[in-house]
ZAMARGU-4260 file (C-alpha; in steps of 0.2 Angstrom, whole numbers, plus 5000, padded with zeros to 4 digits):
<rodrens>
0) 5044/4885/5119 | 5032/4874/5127 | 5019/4887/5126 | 5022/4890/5109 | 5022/4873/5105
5) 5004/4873/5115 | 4997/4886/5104 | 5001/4879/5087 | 4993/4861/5093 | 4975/4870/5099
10) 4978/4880/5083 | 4979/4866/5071 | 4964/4855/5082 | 4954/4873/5077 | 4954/4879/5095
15) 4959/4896/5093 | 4959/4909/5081 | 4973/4920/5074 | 4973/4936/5082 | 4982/4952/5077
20) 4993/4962/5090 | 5002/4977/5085 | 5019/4981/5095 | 5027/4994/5100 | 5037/4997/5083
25) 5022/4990/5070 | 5013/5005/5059 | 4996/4997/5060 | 4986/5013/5052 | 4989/5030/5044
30) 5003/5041/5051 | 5008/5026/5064 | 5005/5016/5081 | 4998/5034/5088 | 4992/5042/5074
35) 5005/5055/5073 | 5018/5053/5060 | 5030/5043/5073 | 5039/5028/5074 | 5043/5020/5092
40) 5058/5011/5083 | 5077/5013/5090 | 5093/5011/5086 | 5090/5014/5068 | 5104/5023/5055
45) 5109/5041/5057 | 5119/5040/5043 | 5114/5031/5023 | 5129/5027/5013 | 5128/5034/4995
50) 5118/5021/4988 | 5105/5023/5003 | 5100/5006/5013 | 5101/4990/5008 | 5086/4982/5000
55) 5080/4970/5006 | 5064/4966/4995 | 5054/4972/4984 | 5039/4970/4972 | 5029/4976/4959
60) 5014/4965/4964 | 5003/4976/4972 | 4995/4987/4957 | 4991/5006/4955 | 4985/5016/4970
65) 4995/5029/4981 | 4987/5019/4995 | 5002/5021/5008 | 5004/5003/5021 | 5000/4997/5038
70) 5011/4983/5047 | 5006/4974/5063 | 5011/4958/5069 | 5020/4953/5053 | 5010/4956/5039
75) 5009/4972/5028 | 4991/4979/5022 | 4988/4991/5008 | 4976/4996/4991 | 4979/4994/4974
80) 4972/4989/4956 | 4976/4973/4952 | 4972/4964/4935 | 4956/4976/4934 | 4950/4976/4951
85) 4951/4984/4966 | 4959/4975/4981 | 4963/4974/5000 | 4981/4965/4999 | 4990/4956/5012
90) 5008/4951/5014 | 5021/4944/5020 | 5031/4957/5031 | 5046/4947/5031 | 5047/4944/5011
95) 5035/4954/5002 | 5025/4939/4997 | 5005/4942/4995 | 4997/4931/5009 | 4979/4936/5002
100) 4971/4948/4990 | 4954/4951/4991 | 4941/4962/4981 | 4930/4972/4991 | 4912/4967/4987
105) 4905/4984/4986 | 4916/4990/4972 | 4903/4993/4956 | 4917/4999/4946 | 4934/5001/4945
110) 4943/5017/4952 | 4952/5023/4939 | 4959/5043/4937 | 4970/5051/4925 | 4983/5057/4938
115) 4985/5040/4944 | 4973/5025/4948 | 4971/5015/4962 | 4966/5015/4981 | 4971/5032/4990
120) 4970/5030/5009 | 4980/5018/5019 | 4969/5003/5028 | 4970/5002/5048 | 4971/4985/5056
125) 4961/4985/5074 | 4965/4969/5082 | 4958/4953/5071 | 4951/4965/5060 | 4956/4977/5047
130) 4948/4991/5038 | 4948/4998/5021 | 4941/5013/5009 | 4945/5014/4992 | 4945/5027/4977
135) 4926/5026/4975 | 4920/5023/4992 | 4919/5005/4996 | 4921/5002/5013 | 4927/4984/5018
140) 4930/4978/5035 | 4938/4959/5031 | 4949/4949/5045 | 4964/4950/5045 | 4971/4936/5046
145) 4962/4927/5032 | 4955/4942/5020 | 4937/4935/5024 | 4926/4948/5023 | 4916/4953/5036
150) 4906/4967/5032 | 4906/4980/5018 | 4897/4995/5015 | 4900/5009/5002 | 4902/5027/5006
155) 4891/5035/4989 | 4878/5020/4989 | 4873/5017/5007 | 4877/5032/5015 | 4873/5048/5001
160) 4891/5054/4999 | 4899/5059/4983 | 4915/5053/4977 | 4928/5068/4977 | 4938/5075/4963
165) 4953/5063/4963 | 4944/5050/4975 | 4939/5046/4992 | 4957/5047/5002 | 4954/5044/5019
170) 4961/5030/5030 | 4947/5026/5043 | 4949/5029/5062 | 4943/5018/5075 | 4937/5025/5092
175) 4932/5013/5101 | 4918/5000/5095 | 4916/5015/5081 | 4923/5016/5064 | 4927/5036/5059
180) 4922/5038/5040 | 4919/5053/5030 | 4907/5049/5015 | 4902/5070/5014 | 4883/5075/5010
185) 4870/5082/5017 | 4865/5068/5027 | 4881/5070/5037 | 4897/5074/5034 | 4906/5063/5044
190) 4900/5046/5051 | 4902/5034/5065 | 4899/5015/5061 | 4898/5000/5072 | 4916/4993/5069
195) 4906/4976/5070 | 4893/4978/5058 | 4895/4995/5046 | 4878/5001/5056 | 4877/5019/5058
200) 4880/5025/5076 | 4878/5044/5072 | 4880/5056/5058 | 4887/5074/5057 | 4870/5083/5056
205) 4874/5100/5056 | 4891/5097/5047 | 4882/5093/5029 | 4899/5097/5020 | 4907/5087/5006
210) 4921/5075/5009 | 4939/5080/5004 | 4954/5070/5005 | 4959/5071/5023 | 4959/5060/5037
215) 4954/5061/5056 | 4962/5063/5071 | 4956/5060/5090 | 4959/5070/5104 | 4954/5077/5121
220) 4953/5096/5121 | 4947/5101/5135 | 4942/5084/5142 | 4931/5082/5128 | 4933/5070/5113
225) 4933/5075/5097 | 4935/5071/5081 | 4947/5083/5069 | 4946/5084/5053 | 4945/5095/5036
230) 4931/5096/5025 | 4927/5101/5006 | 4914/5114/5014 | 4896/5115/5005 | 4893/5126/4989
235) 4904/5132/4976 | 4914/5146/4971 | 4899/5154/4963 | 4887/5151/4979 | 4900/5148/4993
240) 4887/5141/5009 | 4898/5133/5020 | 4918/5136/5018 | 4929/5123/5017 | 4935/5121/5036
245) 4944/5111/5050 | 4930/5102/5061 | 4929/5097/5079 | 4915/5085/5081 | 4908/5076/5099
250) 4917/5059/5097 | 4902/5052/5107 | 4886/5061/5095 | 4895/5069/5077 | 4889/5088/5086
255) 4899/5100/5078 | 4910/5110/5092 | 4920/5121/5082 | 4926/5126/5066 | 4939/5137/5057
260) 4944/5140/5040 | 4957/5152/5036 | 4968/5136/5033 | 4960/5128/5017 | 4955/5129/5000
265) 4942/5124/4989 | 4952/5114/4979 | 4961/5100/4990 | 4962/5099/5010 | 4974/5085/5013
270) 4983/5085/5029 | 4979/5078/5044 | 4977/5092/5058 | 4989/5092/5072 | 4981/5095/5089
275) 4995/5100/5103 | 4984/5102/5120 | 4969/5114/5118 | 4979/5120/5100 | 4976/5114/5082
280) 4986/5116/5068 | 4980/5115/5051 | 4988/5119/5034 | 4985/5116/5013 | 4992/5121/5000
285) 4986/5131/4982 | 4991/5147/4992 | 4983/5144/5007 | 4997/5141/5021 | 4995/5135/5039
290) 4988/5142/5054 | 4987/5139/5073 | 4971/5142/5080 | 4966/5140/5100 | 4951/5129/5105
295) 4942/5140/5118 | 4926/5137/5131 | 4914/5150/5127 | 4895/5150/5131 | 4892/5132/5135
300) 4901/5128/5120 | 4919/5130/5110 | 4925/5142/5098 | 4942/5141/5087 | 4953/5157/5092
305) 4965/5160/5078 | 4984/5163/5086 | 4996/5165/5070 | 4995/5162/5051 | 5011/5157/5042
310) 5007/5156/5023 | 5025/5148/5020 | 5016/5132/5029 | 5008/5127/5011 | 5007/5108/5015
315) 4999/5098/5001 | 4999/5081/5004 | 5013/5075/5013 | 5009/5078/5032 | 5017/5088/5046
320) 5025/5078/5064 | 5027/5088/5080 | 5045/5084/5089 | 5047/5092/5103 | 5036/5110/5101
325) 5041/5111/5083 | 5033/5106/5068 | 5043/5098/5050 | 5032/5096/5035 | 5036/5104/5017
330) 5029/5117/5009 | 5027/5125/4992 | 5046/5117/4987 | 5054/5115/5004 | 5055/5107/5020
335) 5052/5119/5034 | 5055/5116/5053 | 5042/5130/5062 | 5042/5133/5080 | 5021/5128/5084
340) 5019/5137/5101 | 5024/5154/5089 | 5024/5149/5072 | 5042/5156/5070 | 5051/5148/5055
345) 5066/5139/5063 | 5074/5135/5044 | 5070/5128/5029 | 5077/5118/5017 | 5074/5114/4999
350) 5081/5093/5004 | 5073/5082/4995 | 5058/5093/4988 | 5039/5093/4992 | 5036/5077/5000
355) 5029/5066/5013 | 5036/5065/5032 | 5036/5055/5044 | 5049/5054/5061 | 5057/5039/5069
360) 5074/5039/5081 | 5076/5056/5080 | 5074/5059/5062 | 5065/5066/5049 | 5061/5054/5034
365) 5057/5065/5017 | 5049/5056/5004 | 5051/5068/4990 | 5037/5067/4976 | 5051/5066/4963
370) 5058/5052/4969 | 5073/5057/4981 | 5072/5053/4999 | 5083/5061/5015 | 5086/5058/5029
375) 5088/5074/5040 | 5088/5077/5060 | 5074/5083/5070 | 5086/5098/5076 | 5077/5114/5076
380) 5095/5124/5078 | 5100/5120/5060 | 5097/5107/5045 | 5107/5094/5045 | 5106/5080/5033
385) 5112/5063/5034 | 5109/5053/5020 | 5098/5056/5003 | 5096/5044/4989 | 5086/5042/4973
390) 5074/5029/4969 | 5068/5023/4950 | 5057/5034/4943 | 5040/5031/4938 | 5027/5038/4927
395) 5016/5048/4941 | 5025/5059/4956 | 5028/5048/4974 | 5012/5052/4985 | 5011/5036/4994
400) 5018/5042/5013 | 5035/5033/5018 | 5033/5019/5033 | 5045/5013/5047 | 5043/4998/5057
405) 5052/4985/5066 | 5068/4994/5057 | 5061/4994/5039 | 5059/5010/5030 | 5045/5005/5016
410) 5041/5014/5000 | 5028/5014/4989 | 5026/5019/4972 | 5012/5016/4962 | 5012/4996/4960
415) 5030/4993/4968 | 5033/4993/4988 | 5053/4991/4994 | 5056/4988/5009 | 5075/4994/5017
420) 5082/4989/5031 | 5088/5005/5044 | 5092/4998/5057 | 5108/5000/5064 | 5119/4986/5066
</rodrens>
């Protein structure tokens, strides 16, 4: 108490700053703490009653966007268009009041689309700082704590991309004193900024494909770091060039390692890849499927060694977690638990619809794009449900990814945020 009381003194007197620190159960970026889908909470509900968990806020405050959120260290982070301008919003993670709301400075005009407007990608919160992409390409990196901005750069006008068909989706990685961004183009596909100043580090040289709608993971295959990701590949349909592909870059330079593309389509690669040791697993939909593929050395370099293709695997948008050597994610219409090491289809359930996953306690939470949510066990034996609800209806379908942290289970859709309380008392 003393120590607190310390603290607050030399904050007031303008001794110290306000710094950020995510714990263990925060979601301070896309897919969680690690990047993966997962939630460190405990002790949450294994069961919903009828109704589903109690509310315990909501608001209708945060404007258009399928922009999903980030929580760390009390405060919520996330996208949307609000009385005609983008913005980077901040609130309050106890009450779902805004703290700040701040338009990104490189925004020229406001992202609008007709299957929904608004900020896509979700923003990631790096100790005092947080970072941000919307629909067109604005990059922001603002402080946290405040909303001040502290730099901002834009994807189309500073670094030659071109905005893709339903708008720049990605939620920016950060490896070290870098900042992961795909801006597509010929100059690079994917870039590495200085998280300090927007400055380019290194471009994707001999990756000049366009950007989709996914976004990066980090790994080390093979004691190498590397950057995974999908691209929109280079040419068209008429003059193919480059397929669309999943990517391992050098973490260190943008050189590309590998590549493989029997995973993806022309139209829409959304999914984050899951990398499972020297292993990658990638999947999209429009009649594509999912497909494991083994990252090999091979003269002085790497090469992606296909292992098994399972075309059920048509994830869209929604995301795949890995728990325990098998993989949930839905497909065409239903939620599908698949053995990764064989790709052997353990079940799968139409639940809740095509959706968004994500897994906390030992659970899977589907977020169904028509608006029903379940709750089902990670048990690759058998389905087994224990708790679905419905939630009220909007005009477009729910793509914003659900969220739980600190025994809240957040969802968003389109210009309202709710917040439910999971945890089991």
């Amino acid at each position: 108490m003393q120590r607190f009381s310390l603290l607050l003194v030399l904050a007031l007197l303008g001794s110290v700053s306000v710094t950020l620190a995510a714990t263990p159960t925060d979601w301070p970026q896309w897919r969680g703490i690690d990047r993966d889908g997962q939630s460190h909470d405990e002790g949450l509900l294994t069961e919903w009653p009828a109704e589903g968990p109690p509310v315990v806020w909501k608001v209708d405050t945060i404007g258009d966007g399928y922009s999903s959120i980030a929580v760390c260290d009390g405060r919520i982070f996330t996208l949307g268009n609000v009385d005609g301008e983008g913005r980077v919003i901040c609130l309050n993670e106890k009450d779902g009041s805004t703290l700040w709301s701040v338009h990104p400075p490189t925004e020229t005009k406001l992202y609008k689309h007709g299957k929904g407007d608004g900020g896509r990608g979700t923003p990631t919160v790096d100790g005092d700082f947080v970072y941000a992409i919307g629909g067109g390409g604005d990059l922001t990196c603002l402080k946290a704590a405040t909303g001040e901005v502290v730099w901002a750069k834009h994807l189309v006008g500073d670094f030659g991309g071109s905005v893709p068909g339903w708008g720049y989706s990605e939620s920016p990685l950060i490896d070290g004193d870098h900042v992961i961004v795909t801006p597509g183009g010929d100059q690079g596909c994917v870039a590495a900024l200085n998280k300090h100043t927007g400055s380019v580090v290194w471009r994707s040289t001999n990756v000049g494909d366009k950007a989709h709608y996914c976004s990066a993971a980090l790994a080390a295959i093979h004691g190498v770091r590397q950057i995974v990701t999908f691209t929109g590949g280079r040419g068209s349909k008429r003059d193919p060039g480059d397929p669309p592909r999943v990517v391992g870059l050098d973490a260190d330079t943008g050189k590309l390692l590998w590549s493989y593309d029997k995973s993806a389509n022309r139209t829409a690669n959304v999914s984050t890849p899951i990398v499972h040791g020297d292993t990658v697993f990638s999947a999209s939909a429009y009649g594509t499927g999912g497909g494991l593929c083994r990252i090999k050395k091979a003269d002085g370099g790497f090469e992606a060694e296909p292992v098994y293709f399972e075309r059920s695997m048509q994830n869209h948008h929604g995301g795949m977690v890995l728990v325990d050597g098998y993989l949930y994610g839905t497909g065409s219409g239903t939620l599908i638990c698949l053995d990764i090491e064989t790709g052997k289809i353990a079940w799968q359930n139409r639940s809740a619809g095509k959706g968004s996953v994500a897994c906390a306690d030992g659970h899977i939470y589907l977020y169904g794009e028509k608006n029903q949510v379940a709750l089902v066990e990670a048990n690759p034996k058998e389905y087994v449900e224990t708790g679905r609800f419905d939630v009220p209806k909007g005009e477009w379908p729910t793509w914003a990814h659900p969220v739980v942290a600190n025994g809240k289970l957040y969802l968003r859709d389109m210009n309202s945020l709710t917040c439910y309380d999971v945890s089991a008392k």
